[in-house]
C-alpha positions as CSV (number, residue, x, y, z in Angstrom):
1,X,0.0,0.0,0.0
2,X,1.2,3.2,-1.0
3,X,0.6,6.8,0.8
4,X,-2.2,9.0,-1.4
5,X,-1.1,11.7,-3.8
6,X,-0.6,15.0,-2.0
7,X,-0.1,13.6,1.4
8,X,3.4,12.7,3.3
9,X,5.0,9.7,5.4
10,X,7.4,11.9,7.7
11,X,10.3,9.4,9.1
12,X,11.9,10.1,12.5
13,X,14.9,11.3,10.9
14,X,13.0,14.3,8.9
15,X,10.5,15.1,11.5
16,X,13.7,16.1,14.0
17,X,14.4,19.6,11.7
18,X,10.5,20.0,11.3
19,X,10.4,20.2,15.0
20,X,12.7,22.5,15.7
21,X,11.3,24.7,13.0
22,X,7.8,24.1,14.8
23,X,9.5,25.4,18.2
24,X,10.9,28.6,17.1
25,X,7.6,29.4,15.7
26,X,6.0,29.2,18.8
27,X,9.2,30.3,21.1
28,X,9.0,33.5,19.3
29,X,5.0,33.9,19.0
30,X,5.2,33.4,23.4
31,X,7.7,36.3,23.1
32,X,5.6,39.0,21.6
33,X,2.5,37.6,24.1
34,X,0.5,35.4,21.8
35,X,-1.1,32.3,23.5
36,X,-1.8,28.6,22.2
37,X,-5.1,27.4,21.0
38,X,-6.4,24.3,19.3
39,X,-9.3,23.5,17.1
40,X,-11.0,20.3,15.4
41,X,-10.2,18.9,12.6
42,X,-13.6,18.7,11.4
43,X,-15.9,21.6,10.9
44,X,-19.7,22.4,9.9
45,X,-19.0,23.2,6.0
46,X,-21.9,26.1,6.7
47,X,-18.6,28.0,8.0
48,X,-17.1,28.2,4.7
49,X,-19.4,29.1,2.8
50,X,-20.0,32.0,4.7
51,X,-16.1,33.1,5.2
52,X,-13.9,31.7,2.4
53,X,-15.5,32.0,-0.7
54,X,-16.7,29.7,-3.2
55,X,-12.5,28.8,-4.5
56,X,-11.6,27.5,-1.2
57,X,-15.0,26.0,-0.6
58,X,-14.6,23.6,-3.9
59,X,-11.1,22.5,-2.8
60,X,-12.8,21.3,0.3
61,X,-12.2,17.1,1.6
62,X,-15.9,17.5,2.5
63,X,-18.9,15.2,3.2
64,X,-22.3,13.6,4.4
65,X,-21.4,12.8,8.3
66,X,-23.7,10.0,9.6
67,X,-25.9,12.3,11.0
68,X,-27.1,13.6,8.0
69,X,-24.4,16.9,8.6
70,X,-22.5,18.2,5.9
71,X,-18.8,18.1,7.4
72,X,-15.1,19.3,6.2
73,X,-11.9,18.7,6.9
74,X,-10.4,22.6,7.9
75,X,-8.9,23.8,5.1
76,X,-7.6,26.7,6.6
77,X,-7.8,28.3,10.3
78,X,-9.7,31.8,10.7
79,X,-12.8,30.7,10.5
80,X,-12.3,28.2,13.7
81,X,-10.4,30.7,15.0
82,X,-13.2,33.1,14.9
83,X,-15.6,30.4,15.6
84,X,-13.7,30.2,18.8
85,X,-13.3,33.9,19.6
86,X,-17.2,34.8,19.5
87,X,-18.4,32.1,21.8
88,X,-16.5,33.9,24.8
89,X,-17.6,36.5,26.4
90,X,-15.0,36.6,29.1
91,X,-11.9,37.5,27.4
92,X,-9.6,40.2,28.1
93,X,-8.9,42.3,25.2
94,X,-6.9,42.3,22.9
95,X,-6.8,39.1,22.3
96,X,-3.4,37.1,20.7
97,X,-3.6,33.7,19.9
98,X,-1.1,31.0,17.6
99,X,-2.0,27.6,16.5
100,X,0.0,25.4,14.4
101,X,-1.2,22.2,12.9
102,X,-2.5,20.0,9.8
103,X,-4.9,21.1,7.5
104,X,-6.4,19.6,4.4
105,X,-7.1,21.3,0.9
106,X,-7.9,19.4,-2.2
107,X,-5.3,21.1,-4.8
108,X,-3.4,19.4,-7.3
109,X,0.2,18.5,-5.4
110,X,3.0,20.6,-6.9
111,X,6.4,22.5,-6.0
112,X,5.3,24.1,-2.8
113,X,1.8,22.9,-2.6
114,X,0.2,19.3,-0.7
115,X,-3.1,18.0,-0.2
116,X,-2.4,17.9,3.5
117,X,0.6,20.2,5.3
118,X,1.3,22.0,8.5
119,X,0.2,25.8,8.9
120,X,1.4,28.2,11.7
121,X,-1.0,31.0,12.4
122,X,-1.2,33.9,14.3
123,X,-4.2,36.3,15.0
124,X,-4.8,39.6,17.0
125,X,-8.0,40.8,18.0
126,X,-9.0,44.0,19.6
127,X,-7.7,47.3,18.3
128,X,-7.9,48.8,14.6
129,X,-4.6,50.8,14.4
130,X,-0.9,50.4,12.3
131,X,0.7,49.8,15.0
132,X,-1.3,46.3,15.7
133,X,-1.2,45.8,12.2
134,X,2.6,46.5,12.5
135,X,2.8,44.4,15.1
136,X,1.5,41.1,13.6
137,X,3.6,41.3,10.4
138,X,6.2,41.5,13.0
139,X,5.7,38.5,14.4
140,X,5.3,37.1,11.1
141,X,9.0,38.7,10.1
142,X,10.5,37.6,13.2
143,X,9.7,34.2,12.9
144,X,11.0,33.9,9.2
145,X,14.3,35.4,11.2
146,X,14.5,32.6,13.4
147,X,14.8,30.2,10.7
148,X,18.0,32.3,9.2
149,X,16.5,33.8,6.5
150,X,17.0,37.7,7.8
151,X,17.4,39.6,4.6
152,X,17.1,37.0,2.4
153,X,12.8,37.9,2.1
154,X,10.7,40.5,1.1
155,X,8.0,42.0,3.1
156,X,5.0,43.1,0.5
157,X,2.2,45.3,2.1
158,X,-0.7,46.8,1.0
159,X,-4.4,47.5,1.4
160,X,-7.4,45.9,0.4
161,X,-9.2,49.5,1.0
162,X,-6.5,50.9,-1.3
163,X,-7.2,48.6,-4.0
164,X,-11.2,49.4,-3.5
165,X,-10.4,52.8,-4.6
166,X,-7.8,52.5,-7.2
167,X,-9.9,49.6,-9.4
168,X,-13.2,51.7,-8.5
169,X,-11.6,53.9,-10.7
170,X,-11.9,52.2,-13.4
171,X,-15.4,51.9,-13.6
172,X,-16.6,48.4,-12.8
173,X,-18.8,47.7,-9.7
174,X,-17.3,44.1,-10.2
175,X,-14.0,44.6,-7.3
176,X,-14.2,41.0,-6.2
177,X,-13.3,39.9,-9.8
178,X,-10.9,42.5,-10.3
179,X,-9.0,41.6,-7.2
180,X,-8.8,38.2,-8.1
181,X,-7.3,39.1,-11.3
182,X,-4.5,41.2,-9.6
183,X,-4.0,38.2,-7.1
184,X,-2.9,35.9,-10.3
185,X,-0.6,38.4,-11.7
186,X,2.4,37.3,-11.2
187,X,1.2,33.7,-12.5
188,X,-0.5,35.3,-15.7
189,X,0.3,36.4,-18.9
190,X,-0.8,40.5,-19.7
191,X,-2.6,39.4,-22.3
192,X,-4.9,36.8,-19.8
193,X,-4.9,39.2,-17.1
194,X,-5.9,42.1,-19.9
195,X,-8.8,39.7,-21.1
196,X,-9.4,38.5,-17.8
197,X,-10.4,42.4,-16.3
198,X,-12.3,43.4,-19.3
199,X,-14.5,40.2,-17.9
200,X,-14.5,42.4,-14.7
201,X,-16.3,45.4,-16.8
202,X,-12.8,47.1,-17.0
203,X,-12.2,48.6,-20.7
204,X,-8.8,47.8,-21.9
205,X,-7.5,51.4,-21.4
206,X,-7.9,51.4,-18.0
207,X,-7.3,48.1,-17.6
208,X,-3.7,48.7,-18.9
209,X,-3.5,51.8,-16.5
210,X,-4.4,49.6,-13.2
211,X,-1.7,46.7,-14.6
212,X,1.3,49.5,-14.9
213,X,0.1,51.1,-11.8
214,X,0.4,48.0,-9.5
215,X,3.7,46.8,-11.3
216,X,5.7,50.3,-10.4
217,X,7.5,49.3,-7.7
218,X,7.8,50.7,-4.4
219,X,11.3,52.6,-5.0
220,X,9.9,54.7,-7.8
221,X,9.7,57.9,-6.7
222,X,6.2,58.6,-8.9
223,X,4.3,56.1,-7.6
224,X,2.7,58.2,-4.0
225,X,2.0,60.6,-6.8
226,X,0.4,58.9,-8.8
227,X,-2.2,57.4,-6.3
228,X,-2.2,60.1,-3.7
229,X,-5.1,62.1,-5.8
230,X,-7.2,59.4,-5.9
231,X,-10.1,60.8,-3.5
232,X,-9.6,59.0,-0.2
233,X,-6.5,57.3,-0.4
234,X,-4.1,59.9,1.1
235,X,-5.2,58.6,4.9
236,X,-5.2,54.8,3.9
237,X,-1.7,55.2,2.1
238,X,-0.7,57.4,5.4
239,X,-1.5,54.0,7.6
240,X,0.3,52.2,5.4
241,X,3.5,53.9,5.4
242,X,3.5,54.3,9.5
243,X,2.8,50.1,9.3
244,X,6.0,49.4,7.1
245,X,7.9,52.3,9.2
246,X,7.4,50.0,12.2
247,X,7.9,46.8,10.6
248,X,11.4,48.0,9.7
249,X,12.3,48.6,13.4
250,X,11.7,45.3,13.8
251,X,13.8,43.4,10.8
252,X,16.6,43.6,8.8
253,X,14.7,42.6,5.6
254,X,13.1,44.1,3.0
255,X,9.8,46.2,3.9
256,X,7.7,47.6,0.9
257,X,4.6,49.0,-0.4
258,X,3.6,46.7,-3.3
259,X,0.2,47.1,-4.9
260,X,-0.1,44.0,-6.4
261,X,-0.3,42.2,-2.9
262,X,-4.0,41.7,-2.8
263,X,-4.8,38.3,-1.1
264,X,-6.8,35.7,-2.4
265,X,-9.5,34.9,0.4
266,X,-12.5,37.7,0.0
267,X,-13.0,38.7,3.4
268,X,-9.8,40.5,3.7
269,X,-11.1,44.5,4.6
270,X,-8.0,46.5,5.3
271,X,-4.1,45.9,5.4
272,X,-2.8,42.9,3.6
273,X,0.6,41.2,3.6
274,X,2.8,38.8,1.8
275,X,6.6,37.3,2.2
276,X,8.4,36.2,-0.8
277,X,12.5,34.8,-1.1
278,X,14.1,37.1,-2.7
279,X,17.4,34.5,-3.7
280,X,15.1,32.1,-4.9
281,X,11.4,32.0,-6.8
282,X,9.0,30.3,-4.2
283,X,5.3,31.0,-3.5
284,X,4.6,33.2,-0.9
285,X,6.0,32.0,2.0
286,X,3.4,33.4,4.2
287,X,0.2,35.9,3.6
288,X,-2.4,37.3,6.0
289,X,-4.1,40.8,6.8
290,X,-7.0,42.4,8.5
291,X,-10.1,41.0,8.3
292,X,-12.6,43.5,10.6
293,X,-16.4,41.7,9.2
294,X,-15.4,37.9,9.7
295,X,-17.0,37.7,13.3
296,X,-20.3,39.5,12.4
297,X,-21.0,36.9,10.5
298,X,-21.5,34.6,13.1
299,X,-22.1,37.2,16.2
300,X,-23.5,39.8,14.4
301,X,-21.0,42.4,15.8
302,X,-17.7,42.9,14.0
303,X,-14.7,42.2,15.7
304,X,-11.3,44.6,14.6
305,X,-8.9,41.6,14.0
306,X,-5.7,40.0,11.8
307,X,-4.0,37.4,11.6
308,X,-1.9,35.4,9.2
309,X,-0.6,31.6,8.1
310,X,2.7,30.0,7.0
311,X,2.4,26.7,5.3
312,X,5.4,24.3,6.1
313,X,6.0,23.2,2.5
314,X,7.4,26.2,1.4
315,X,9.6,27.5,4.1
316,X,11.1,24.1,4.5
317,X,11.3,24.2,0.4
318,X,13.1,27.5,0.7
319,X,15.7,26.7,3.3
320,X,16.2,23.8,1.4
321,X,17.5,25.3,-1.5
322,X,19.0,28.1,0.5
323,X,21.2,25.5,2.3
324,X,20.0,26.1,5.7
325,X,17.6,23.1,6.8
326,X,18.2,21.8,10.0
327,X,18.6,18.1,9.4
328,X,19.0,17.5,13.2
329,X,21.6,14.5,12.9
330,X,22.4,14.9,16.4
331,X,20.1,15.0,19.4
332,X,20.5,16.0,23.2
333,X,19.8,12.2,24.3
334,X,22.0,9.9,25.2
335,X,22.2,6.2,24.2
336,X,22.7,3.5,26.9
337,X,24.7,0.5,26.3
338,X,25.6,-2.6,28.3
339,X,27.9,-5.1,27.8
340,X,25.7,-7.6,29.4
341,X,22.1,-8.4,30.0
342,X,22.7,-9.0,33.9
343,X,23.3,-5.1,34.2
344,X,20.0,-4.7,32.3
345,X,18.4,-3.5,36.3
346,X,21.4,-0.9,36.7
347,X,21.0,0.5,33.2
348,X,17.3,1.0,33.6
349,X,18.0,2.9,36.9
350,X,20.7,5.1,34.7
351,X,18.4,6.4,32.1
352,X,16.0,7.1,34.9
353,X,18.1,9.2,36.6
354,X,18.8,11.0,33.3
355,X,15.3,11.4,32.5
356,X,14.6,12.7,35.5
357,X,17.2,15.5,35.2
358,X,15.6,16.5,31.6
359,X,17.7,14.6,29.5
360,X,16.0,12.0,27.0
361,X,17.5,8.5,27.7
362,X,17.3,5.4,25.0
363,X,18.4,1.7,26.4
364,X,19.8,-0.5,24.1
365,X,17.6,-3.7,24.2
366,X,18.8,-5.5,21.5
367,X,20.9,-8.1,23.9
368,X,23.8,-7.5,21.1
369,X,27.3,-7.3,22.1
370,X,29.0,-3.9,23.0
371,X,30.3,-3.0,19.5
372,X,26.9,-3.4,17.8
373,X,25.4,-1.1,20.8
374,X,27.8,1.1,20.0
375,X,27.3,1.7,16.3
376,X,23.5,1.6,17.2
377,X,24.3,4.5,19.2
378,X,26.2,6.4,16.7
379,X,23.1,5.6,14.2
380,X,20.5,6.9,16.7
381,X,22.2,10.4,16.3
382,X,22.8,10.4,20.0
383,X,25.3,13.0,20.9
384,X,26.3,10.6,24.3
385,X,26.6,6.7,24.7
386,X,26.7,6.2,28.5
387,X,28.2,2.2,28.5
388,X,27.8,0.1,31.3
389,X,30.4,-2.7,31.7
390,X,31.3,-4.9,34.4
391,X,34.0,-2.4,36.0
392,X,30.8,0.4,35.6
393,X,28.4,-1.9,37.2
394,X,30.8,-3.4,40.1
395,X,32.2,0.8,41.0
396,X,28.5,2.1,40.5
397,X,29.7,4.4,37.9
398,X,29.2,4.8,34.4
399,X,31.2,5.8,31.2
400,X,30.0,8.6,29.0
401,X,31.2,8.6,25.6
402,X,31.0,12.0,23.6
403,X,29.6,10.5,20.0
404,X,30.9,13.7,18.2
405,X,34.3,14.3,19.8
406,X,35.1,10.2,20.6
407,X,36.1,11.8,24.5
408,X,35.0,9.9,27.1
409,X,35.2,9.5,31.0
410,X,34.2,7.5,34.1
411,X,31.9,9.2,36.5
412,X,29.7,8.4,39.1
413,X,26.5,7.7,38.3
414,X,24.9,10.5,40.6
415,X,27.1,13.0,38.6
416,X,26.5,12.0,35.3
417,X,23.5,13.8,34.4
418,X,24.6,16.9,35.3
419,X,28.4,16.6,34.0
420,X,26.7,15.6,30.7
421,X,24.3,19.0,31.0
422,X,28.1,20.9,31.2
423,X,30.1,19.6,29.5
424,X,29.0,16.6,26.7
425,X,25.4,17.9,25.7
426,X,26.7,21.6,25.6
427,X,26.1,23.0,21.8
């Protein structure tokens, strides 16, 4: 039997970098004050339909439950993050909460793209103002930090209310499909994306217009003129710039205004955000923005909030490529070894003692001689072997063996945890 298409079999071995790429995210989410939460796996499809949109709806695993209920896999978290957030009415605001695990979409599998993958997110809720907006894409920023890749990303930022004025502009009444458009245009031809917005009611004049205008990038010097006389965009574009201003404080990488950053989902309302590699052509490597209606939807009162999500495929693609994916050979651990099965008793009371002390402790039960233990040991990735032979076993002591050095020493058993935290297990 083979694994389905678009899904993964992750092996010890890989899952070891995965983890530690798991641990920052959260390390550095508990740092800016964001809190844990969990959801089901399985969700009402009734939420969808009223908060993705009819594209992420169809790429649903969805179906009949045995009560009749028509169920889905979550494809994505807001909406059972939101789910979560009206049904209190004792929280303390504003709220800050990180999740990070699977979800399900039914997409054909490509570079960058499963059927089912991890997803960090992130979402505050409470105030309206750049500098929570700020603050969220700095989490996002710092995160992508941790992993090593300061300065070798680009920040994109924009605004969804922006974009309202700018394609209103134009003349349709059709911004949903104009938006869409823009959010495929750097997977489109001009000549699609030309056809594409006259769909949208856009004549091919000003359809040309909107495609140059989003395209300028950030460092030309026209651009703020060209869109500041657009009525109403001066104090939108003003919020933008103080977000990016304080996003810079926070990271070495790139920060920008790019108008093309528009965001799939629909019920995006204000500022929205995107990270690309800059060394190497990925998708984005994460996306998110404000979303102020979502919770009216099921409260009936709106609820200021954003948020955002990093899938695991493409950040672990990326480092891949950029040479910096933890493999995690090694581990903190150490591997116990004995040369005989009558010291089986003392050995269990060694790793005990370790585990006790906060050091993970694997005993060789194999019954094969010490040799074979030994290269079991240095398979295992263990950075320590602690070997019990007959001298160790009669003295009540124990040898600890550094796998990556080849050191080793005889200690007494009641130091060796802790001369293995100093000295052996020291990075």
């Amino acid at each position: 039997m083979e694994r389905l298409r678009g899904f993964r079999d992750i092996y010890p071995e890989e899952m070891r970098g995965r983890e530690k790429l798991f641990s920052s995210a959260e390390s550095v989410s508990r740092s800016y004050g964001y809190e844990k939460i969990d959801f089901p796996s399985l969700e009402s499809m009734e939420l969808y339909r009223l908060k993705s949109g009819e594209e992420l709806v169809g790429q649903t695993f969805s179906f009949v439950d045995r009560g009749g209920r028509e169920v889905t896999l979550v494809p994505e978290a807001t909406p059972s993050v939101v789910r979560m957030l009206v049904s209190r009415k004792d929280l303390s605001w504003p709220v800050r909460w990180y999740s990070f695990q699977k979800f399900w979409r039914y997409e054909e599998p490509q570079s960058g793209r499963l059927r089912e993958f991890y997803q960090f997110n992130a979402d505050l809720f409470g105030p309206d103002n750049h500098a929570v907006d700020a603050e969220n894409i700095s989490l996002a920023a710092s995160i992508l930090d941790s992993y090593g890749l300061s300065g070798r990303y680009e920040m994109r930022i924009n605004s969804r209310e922006l974009m309202n004025l700018l394609i209103a502009k134009t003349g349709t009444s059709n911004l949903p499909g104009a938006l869409a458009v823009i959010d495929r245009l750097e997977k489109t031809d001009q000549e699609t994306l030309l056809k594409d917005l006259a769909e949208c009611g856009i004549g091919k004049n000003e359809a040309s217009g909107l495609l140059d205008l989003i395209t300028t990038p950030a460092s030309d010097g026209n651009l703020e003129n060209r869109i500041i006389s657009v009525p109403g965009v001066e104090p939108i574009l003003k919020r933008v710039k103080k977000t990016i201003s304080l996003v810079r404080a926070t990271t070495q990488s790139d920060v920008v205004l790019n108008l093309s950053t528009v965001r799939g989902l629909s019920y995006y309302t204000g500022i929205v955000f995107e990270a690309f590699g800059k060394e190497e052509k990925t998708r984005s490597i994460l996306g998110g923005g404000r979303y102020n209606e979502m919770a009216a939807l099921l409260s009936g009162s709106p609820i200021p909030a954003i948020g955002f999500g990093m899938g695991d495929v493409v950040v672990e693609g990326l480092m891949r490529k950029l040479g910096i994916w933890n493999e995690a050979r090694t581990s903190d651990r150490v591997y116990i070894c004995t040369s005989s099965e009558d010291y089986m008793e003392y050995a269990f009371s060694v790793s005990s003692l370790f585990r006790k002390s906060g050091i993970d402790a694997e005993v060789d039960l194999s019954g094969r001689g010490l040799s074979a233990q030994m290269k079991a040991a240095s398979r295992s990735g263990s950075r320590v072997a602690v070997i019990i032979g007959e001298r160790e076993y009669g003295s009540r002591k124990v040898t600890l063996r550094n796998m990556v050095t080849g050191e080793q020493q005889e200690i007494d058993v009641s130091n060796a945890a802790a001369q293995a935290k100093r000295s052996i297990l020291k990075r």
